[in-house]
SETIMI-350434 format. One line per 8 residues: number of its first residue (from 1); their letters; for each residue x, z, y of C-alpha. Coordinates in steps of 0.02 Angstrom, whole numbers, plus 50000, padded with zeros to 5 digits. Each point is the difference from the previous one (the first is absolute). Last residue first. Example, Ala and Ser with C-alpha at 12.3 -4.5 7.8 and 13.67 -1.06 7.14 Angstrom:
BEGIN
2> sa> 50684,50357,49947  49931,50033,49828
//
This chain:
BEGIN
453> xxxxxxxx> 48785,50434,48823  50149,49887,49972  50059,49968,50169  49980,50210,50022  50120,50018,49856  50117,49873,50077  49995,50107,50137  50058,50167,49936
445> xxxxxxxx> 50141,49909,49912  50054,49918,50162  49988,50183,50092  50100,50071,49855  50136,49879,50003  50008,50019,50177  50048,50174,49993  50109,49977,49895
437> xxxxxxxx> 50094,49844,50096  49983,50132,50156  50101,50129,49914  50140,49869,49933  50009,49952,50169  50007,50176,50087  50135,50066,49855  50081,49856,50046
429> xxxxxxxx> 49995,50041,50186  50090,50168,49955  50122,49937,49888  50064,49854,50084  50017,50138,50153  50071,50134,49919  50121,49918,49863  50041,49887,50168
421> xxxxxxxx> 50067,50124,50102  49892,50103,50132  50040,49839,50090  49905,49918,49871  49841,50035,50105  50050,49900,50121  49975,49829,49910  49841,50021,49904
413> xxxxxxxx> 49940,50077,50164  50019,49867,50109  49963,49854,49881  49832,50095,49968  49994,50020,50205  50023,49779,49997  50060,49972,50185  50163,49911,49922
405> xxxxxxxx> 49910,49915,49939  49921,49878,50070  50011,50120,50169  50174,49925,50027  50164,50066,50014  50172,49950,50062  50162,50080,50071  50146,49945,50091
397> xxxxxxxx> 49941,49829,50112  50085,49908,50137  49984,49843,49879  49866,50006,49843  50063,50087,49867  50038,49852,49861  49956,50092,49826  50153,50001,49901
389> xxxxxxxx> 49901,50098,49845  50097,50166,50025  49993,49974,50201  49839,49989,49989  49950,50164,49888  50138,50088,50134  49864,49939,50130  49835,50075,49894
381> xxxxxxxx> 50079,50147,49978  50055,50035,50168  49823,49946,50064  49902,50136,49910  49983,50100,50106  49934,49891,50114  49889,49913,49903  49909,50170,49932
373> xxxxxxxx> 49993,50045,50207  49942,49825,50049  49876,50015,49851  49943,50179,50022  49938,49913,50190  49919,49872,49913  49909,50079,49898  49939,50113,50137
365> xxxxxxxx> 49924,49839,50104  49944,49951,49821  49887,50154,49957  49924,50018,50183  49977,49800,49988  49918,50003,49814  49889,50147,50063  49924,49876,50143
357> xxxxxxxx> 49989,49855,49882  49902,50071,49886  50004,49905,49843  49967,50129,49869  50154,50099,50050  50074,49967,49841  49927,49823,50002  50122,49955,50152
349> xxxxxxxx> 50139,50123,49966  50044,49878,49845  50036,49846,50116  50071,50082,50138  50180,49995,49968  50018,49842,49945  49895,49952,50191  50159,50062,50094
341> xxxxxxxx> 50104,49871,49923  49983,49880,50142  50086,50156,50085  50159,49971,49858  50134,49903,50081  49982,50125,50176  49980,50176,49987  50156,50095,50097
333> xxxxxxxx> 50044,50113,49908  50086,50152,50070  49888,50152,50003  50027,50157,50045  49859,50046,50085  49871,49838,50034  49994,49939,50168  50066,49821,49969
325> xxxxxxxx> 49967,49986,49816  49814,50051,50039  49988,49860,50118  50054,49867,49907  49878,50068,49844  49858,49995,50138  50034,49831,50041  49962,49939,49821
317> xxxxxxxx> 49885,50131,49984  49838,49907,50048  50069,49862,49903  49997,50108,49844  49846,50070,50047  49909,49846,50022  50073,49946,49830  49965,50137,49876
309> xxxxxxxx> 49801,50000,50077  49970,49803,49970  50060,50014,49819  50137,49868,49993  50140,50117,49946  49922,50012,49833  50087,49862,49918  50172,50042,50073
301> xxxxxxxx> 50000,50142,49894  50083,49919,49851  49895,50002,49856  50004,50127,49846  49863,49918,49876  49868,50145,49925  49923,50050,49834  49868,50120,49987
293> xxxxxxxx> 50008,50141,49891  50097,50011,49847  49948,50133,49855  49919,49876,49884  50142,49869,49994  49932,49832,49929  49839,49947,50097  50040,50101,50139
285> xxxxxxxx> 50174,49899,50017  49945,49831,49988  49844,50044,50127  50113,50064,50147  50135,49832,49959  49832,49877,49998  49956,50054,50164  50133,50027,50076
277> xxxxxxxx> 50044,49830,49933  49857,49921,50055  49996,50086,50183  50184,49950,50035  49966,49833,50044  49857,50014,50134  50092,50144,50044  50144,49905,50085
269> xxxxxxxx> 49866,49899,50090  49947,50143,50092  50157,50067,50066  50013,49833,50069  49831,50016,50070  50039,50189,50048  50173,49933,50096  49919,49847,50085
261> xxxxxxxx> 49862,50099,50100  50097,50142,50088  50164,49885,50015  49938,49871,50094  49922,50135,50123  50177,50034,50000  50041,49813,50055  49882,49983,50138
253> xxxxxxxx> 50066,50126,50082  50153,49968,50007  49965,49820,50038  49903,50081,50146  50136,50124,50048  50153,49862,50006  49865,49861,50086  49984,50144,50133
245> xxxxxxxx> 50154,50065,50048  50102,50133,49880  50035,50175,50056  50030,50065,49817  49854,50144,50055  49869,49844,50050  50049,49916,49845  49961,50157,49882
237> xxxxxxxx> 49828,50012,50101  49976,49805,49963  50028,50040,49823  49881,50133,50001  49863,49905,50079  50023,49879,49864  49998,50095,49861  49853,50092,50064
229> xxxxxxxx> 49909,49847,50005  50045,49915,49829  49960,50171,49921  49836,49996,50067  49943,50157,50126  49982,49844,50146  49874,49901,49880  49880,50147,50006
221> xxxxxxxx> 50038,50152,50110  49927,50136,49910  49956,49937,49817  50188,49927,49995  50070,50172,50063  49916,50081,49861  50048,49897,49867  50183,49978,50082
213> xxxxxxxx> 50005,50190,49969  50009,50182,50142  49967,50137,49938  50000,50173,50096  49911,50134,49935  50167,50097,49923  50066,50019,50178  49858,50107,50045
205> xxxxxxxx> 50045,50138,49890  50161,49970,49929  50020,50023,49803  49969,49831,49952  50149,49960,50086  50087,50112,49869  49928,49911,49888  50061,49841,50059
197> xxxxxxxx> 50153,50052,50054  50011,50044,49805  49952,49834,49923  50111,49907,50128  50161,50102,49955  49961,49948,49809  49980,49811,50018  50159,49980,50110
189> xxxxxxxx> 50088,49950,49852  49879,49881,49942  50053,49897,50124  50173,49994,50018  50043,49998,49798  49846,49899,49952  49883,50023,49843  49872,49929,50060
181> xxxxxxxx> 49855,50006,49893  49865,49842,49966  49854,49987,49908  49902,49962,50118  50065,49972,50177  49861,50045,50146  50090,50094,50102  49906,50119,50000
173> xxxxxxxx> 49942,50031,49840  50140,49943,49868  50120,50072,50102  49930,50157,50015  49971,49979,49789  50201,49960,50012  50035,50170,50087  50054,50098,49836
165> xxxxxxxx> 50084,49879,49910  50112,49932,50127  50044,50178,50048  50045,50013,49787  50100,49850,50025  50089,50056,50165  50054,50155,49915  50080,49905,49841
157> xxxxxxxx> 50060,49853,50120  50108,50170,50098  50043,50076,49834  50089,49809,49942  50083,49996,50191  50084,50181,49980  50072,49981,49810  50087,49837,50044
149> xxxxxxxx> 50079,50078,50151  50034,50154,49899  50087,49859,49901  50090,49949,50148  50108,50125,50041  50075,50057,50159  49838,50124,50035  49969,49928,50157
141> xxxxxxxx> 50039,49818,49975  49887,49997,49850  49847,50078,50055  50031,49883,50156  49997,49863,49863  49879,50086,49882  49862,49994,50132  50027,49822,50052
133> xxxxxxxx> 49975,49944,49829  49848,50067,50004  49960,49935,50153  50056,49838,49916  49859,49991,49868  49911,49914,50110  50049,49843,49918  49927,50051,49845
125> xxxxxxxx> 49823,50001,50080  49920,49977,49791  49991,50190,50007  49879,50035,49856  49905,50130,50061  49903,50149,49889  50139,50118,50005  50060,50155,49879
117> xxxxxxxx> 49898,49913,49838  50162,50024,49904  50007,49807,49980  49961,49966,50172  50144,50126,50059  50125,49909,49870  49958,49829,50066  50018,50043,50192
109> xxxxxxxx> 50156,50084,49964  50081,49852,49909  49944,49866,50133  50080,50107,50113  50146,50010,49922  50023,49819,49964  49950,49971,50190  50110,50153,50080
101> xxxxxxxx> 50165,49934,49917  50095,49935,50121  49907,50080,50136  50090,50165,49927  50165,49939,50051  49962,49947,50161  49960,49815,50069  49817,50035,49941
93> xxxxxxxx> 49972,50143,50122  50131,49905,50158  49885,49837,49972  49824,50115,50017  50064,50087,50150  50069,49829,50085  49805,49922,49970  49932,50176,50045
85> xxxxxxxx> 50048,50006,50184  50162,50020,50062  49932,50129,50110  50160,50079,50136  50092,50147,49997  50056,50036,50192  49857,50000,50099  49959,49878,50145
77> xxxxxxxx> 49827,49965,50101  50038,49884,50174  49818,50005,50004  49981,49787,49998  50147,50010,49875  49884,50107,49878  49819,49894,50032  50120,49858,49994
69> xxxxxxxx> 50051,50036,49824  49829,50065,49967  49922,49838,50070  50116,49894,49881  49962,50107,49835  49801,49974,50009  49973,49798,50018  50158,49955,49865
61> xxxxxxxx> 49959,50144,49893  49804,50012,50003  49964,49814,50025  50134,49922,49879  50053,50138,49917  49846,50075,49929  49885,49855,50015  50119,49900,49904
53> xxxxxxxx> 50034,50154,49882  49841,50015,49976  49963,49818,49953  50128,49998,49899  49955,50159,49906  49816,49910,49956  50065,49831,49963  50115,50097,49845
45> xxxxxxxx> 49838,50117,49965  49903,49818,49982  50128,49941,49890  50002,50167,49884  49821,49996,49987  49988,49819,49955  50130,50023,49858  49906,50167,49923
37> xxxxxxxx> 49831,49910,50011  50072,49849,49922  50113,50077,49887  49884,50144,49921  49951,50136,50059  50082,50068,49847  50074,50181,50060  50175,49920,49993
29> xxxxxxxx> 49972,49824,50028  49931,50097,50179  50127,50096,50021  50135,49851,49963  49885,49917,50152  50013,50122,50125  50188,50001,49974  50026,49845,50019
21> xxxxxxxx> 49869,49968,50160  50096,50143,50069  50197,49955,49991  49964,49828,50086  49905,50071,50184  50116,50189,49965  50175,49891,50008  50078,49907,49872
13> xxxxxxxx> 50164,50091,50033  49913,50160,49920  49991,49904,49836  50181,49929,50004  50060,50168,50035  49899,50066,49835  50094,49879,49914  50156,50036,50050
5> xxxxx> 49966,50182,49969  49955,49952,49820  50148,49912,49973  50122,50119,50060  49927,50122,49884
//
C-alpha cells in the first residue's frame, strides 16, 4: 500500500502541465488512436495547460491580486478570518488523511461508475481531485473519524460526476468545448443553484427580457463590445478603485484585456489535442457497449474561464465581492487569495444562463454573498484542518478560509449535515448520490438509444 501511495505522490508532484500529456496519451493507447495521434495529443494538451497557467498566473494573478491588496489597504478594509486562497486550501486537502489516498480512490470510483454505466466522464483532472479530498477532511475533523471522511469525499466525486454529466452538452455548446465535461469540485458545484435562479428569474416579468451577451454587445458598439476592449476598460476601472496613477491603471489595463484574448486561444489549443481522443474514446465505446451514450473527458475548469461573458463578470465582481464582505451580515471573511478565482465560479453559470451577462451578474452577486456566509462558517473547520497538517497561519492571524473551497455549498452541506450524526448525514447524502447515479444511468441509457436511432 505504501508503494502505491508513493507512487501516486510522485505522479501528483509532476504537476497538471507533465501529469496530462501522460495520461492523455495511455487513453489514447487505450482506445487505439494510435501512438502518434495519442502522443501528439497529449503534448499539445501539456503546451495547452502551460499556456493557461502562464496567462493565468502571470497576467491574472500577478496583475489582479496586487490591486485587490491595495484596493483593501487603500479602504482601510479588515475582517478577522482571512482568504488563503486555493493554493494553501488545496495543500491543507492533500496534507490530510483522506488526501492521502483521494487519487487511488478516485481513480477507483470513476472506473466502477463507467463500468455500471452511472457516468459518462472519464475524469482524467486527477489533480482536482483535492476538493474531494477537502470534503472528507472537514468531514473527518467533525465526526473524529476519518473513514466517514473517506466515505464523505468519494459521495461528493459521485454527485459531481453525475452534475458533470448532465451539463456537459451546455458545455459542449457554449463554450465551445466538444467533447469535454468538467467534472470540478468548485465549479460544478454551483451548477445546481444557477439552474434554479435561473428559472426563477425566468419567472419575473420584465426582468426575464433582459439579455445582455458579448454577441450582442459586439454588433452594437463594434470594436469597443470586443473582449480585448472590455477587458481593458475594466482593468483600468479596477485601477481607478486600487487608487493607482496612470502607468499603474494603463498596464492594468492593458494586461486584462491580455487576459480576455490569451485565455480562449490557450483554451483553444488544449482542444486541438483532445478532439482525437474524444473522438476516438466516444466511438470506441459505441462500437462495443450498446447501452453507453456519449463518452466525455473531465477537464479542469480553467479551460472555460476564457469565455468573454465568465470573465467580465468576474472582474466586474472583483470589487463587488470586497464590498459585499464589508456590509454583508455576519460575515467574517475577508476575500483576498482567491478573487482571481472569481472566474472558477462562473464558468458553468455562463451556458446555464445561455450567456447573458446581465442574469449571470444577478446570479453571481448572490453567489457570492452565500459564499462569504458558506466560508464563514465554515472557517473553524477549515483552520483546525491547518493546524492538523502544520499549515503556517499567516502572522496576526486565528482563523482562515477561502472561497476555493471553502465557499463550495456541496462542501457545506456534506459537512453540516453530519451534525445530525454521521449515520444521518453519510446516510442521507448517500442515499442522494446513489439516487442521482440511477437516475443517470437511465438518462445515458435513454441516449445511447437515441445515438443509435
Amino acid at each position: 500500500m505504501d508503494a502505491i501511495l508513493n507512487f501516486f505522490d510522485f505522479v501528483q508532484s509532476l504537476g497538471v502541465a507533465v501529469m496530462m500529456p501522460i495520461v492523455i496519451f495511455i487513453i489514447g493507447l487505450v482506445f487505439k488512436a494510435g501512438v502518434g495521434t495519442s502522443l501528439r495529443a497529449g503534448l499539445t494538451v501539456g503546451v495547452g495547460f502551460i499556456g493557461l497557467n502562464l496567462v493565468i498566473n502571470n497576467l491574472l494573478g500577478v496583475s489582479l491580486a496586487p490591486a485587490v491588496q491595495d484596493m483593501v489597504a487603500r479602504f482601510g478594509l479588515n475582517l478577522s478570518t482571512i482568504d488563503v486562497g486555493w493554493p494553501a486550501t488545496a495543500a491543507i486537502a492533500l496534507g490530510s488523511t483522506v488526501g492521502i489516498v483521494i487519487i487511488p480512490l478516485g481513480l477507483i470510483v470513476n472506473i466502477v461508475m463507467l463500468l455500471t454505466n452511472t457516468t459518462q466522464t472519464v475524469n482524467v483532472d486527477i489533480w482536482d481531485y483535492w476538493h474531494f479530498a477537502f470534503t472528507g477532511a472537514l468531514v473527518a475533523i467533525l465526526t473524529e473519524n476519518v473513514a466517514y471522511g473517506i466515505i464523505a469525499a468519494v459521495i461528493n466525486m459521485v454527485i459531481i460526476m453525475v452534475l458533470a454529466d448532465v451539463t456537459a452538452p451546455e458545455v459542449e455548446k457554449s463554450l465551445n468545448l466538444p467533447g469535454v465535461s468538467l467534472p470540478h469540485g468548485f465549479t460544478t458545484a454551483y451548477a445546481p443553484i444557477a439552474i434554479v435562479l435561473n428559472k426563477i428569474i425566468d419567472l419575473i416579468p420584465g426582468i426575464n427580457k433582459i439579455d445582455i451577451n458579448t454577441t450582442k454587445l459586439q454588433e452594437k458598439f463594434g470594436v469597443f463590445g470586443e473582449p480585448i476592449m472590455v477587458g481593458t476598460l475594466l482593468g483600468v476601472l479596477i485601477g481607478i478603485v486600487a487608487g493607482y496613477n496612470i502607468p499603474e491603471i494603463l498596464t492594468l489595463g492593458i494586461s486584462l484585456g491580455a487576459v480576455l484574448v490569451l485565455i480562449p486561444k490557450m483554451a483553444a489549443l488544449l482542444m486541438e489535442g483532445l478532439i482525437p481522443i474524444s473522438d476516438t474514446a466516444s466511438q470506441f465505446i459505441q462500437e462495443r457497449f450498446s447501452n453507453r451514450g456519449k463518452i466525455y473527458i473531465g477537464l479542469d475548469s480553467a479551460i472555460g474561464v476564457g469565455h468573454p461573458v465568465t470573465m467580465a463578470i468576474s472582474l466586474i465582481l472583483v470589487p463587488i465581492a470586497v464590498f459585499l464582505a464589508v456590509v454583508l451580515p455576519g460575515n467574517t471573511v475577508m476575500p483576498f487569495g482567491d478573487l482571481a478565482t472569481i472566474p472558477w465560479m462562473f464558468v458553468l453559470i455562463t451556458p446555464i444562463v445561455k450567456e447573458n451577462g446581465f442574469r449571470a451578474l444577478i446570479i453571481g452577486i448572490l453567489m457570492l454573498s452565500l459564499g462569504l456566509l458558506i466560508a464563514t462558517d465554515l472557517a473553524p473547520l477549515m483552520t483546525s484542518a491547518a493546524l492538523d497538517v502544520g499549515f503556517n497561519m499567516p502572522e496576526g492571524t486565528s482563523q482562515i478560509s477561502s472561497i476555493v473551497d471553502g465557499a463550495n455549498p456541496l462542501t457545506w452541506v456534506l459537512v453540516r449535515i453530519n451534525e445530525f450524526g454521521p449515520i444521518i448525514g453519510l446516510g442521507a447524502s448517500g442515499l442522494v448520490a446513489f439516487g442521482m447515479s440511477i437516475w443517470n444511468r437511465n438518462r445515458i441509457i435513454k441516449e445511447a438509444k437515441l445515438l443509435q436511432n
